[in-house]
N, C-alpha and C positions, 0 to 999 in steps of 0.2 A: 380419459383419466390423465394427469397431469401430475410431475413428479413434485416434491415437498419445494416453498419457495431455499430462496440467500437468505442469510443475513447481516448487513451491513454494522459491524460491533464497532460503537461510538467510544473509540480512546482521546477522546477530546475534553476538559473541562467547559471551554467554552459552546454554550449550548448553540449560541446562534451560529457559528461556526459548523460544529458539529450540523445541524439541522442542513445548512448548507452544502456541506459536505455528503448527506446521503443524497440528498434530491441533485447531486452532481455523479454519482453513481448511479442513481433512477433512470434520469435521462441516458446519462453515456451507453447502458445496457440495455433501453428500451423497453421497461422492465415496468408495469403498473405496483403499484402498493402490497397489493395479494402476493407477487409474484418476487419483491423486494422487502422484506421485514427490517425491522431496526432494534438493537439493545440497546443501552447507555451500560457500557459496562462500566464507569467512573462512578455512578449512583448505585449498580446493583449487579450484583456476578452471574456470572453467565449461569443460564438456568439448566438444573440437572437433567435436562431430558433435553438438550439442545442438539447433539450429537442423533437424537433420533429426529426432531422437528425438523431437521433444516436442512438443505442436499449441498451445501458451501456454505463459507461465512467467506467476508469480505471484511478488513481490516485497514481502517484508513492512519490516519497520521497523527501527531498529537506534538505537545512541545515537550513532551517527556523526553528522556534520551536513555537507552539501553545502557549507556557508560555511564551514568551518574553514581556518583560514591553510593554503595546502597547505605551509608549514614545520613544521606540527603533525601533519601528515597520516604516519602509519606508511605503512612499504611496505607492508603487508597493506590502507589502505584505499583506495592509491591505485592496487593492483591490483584489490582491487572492484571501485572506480568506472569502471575501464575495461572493465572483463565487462559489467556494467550498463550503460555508454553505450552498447555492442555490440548488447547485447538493444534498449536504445530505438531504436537507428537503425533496425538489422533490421525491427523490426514497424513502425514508421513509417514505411515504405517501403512497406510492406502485400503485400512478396511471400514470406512464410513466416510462420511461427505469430503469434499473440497477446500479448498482454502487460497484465497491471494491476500496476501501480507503485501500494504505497500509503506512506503518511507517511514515512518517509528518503527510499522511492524515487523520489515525484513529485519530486522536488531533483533528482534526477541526470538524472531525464526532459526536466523544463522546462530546465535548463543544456545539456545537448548537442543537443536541439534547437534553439536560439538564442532561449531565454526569458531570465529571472533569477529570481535568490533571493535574499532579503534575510532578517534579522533584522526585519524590520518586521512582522512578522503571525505572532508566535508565540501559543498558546494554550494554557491553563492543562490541567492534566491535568483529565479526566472527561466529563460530557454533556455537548453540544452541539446546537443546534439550526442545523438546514442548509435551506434550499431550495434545488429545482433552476430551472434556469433554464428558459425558453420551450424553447430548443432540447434539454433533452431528453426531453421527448413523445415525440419520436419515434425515438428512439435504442433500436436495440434490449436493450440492458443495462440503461438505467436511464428507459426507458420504461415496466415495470412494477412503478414502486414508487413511496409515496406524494409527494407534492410537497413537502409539508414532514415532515422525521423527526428523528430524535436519534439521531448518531453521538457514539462517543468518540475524544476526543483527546490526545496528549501531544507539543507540541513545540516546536521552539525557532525556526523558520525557514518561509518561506513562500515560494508564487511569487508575486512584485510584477509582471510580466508574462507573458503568456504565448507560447509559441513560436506561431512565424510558422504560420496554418490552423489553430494551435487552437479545439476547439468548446467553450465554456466551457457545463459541467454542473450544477454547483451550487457555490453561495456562502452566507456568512453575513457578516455584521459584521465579528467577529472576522477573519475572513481570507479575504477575495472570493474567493479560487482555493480553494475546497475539491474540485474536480475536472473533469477535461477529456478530449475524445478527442482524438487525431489520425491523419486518414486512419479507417479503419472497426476498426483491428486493435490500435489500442495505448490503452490508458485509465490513468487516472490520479485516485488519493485522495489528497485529506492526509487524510482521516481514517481511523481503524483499522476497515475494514468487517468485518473477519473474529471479535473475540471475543464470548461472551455478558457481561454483565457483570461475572457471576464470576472467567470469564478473566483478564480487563482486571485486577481487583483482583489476583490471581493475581501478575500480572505488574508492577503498579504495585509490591510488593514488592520484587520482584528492583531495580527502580530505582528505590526510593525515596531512596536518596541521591546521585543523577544528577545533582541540581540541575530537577527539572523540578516537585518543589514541596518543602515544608518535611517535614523529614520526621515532626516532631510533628502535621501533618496528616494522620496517611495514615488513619487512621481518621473522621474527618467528609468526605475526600475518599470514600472507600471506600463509606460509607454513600448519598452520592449517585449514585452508579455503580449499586449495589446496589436503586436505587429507582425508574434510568430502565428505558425500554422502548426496547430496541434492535434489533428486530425489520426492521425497514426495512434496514438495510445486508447482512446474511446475503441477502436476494429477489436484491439484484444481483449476490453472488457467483454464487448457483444460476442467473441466467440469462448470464453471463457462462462458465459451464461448458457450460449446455444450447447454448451457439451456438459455441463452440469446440470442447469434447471432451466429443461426444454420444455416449451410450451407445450 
């Protein structure tokens, strides 16, 4: 018998994006269809029996931004951000399934748990280099992977503190909160752990004119993408599924 699959909640408008985006979670976690489900929560709200179906969700990225004036905010993403606040209370509670928040979603995580976000720690689209901190040795998701690695990034916004019991994961320079748990069941990235580099270029198309860099860059950005080794952040998808929804 096999426990209930993920599921990967699509906060992207862009669907080819979006579609790309799970099948870059699929693969990262080894994960067949059955085993990896998908929402579109931008067309349709997370379903009332979601918390019983599903043994984790998985939260990818979007061009939304946690900071945006909520007078700017459409009704589509201010009903998002309340599905997603749902999912972070739930698992940070630690009595039903899982959850990894990574870059839009660590914003919505760190906010309704009583963190902050600011504009103060956004970073340039591409590689990055990250270390983890002491405390995660022993964590089991990002206990086995190397101490220091190259993730990519793209965004506009940070957490400037982190919610009350958070265990701070890894940091760099650029933006101290690059990831955190809290309680044993809910974790949190700013950076994009899920694409191979390809991807990421892939998808830096779709929003190359987002404002997230020039867009006469996308080609010397692209080739830096194309040169790192991103290997380190897929290990913590795969043990972040082997401990949630094991085959």
């Amino acid at each position: 018998m096999t426990t209930a699959p993920l599921l990967y909640v699509c906060v992207r408008p862009q669907q080819g994006a979006a579609a790309a985006e799970y099948e870059s979670f699929r693969t990262a976690m080894r994960l067949d269809e059955d085993r990896l489900a998908r929402h579109d929560l931008v067309r349709e709200p997370l379903p009332a029996d979601a918390f019983e179906r599903y043994a984790g969700f998985l939260i990818g990225g979007s061009p939304f931004n946690t900071t945006d004036p909520e007078s700017t905010k459409t009704d589509t993403q201010r009903r998002l951000e309340a599905d997603l606040a749902r999912i972070a209370e739930r698992t940070a509670a630690g009595d039903g399934p899982a959850a990894l928040f990574t870059c839009y979603g660590i914003g919505i995580a760190t906010k309704v748990l009583g963190g902050s976000v600011s504009r103060a720690f956004p970073e340039d689209t591409g590689p990055v280099a990250v270390e983890l901190t002491a405390a995660a040795a022993g964590d089991p998701v990002f206990g086995g992977i190397a101490r220091r690695f190259t993730a990519l990034t793209a965004h506009k916004e940070g957490t400037d503190r982190l919610p009350p019991g958070a265990v701070l994961l890894a940091s760099n320079d650029g933006c101290p909160v690059q990831a955190y748990r809290v309680g044993d069941r809910l974790y949190a990235t700013q950076f994009h752990p899920e694409p191979t580099a390809k991807a990421f270029t892939e998808r830096m198309a779709v929003y190359r004119d987002d404002g997230y860099f020039e867009s006469s860059d996308y080609d010397a950005i692209a080739a830096r993408v194309l040169a790192a080794s991103v290997t380190e952040p897929a290990r913590l998808l795969k043990a972040f599924a082997s401990r949630f929804a094991p085959a």
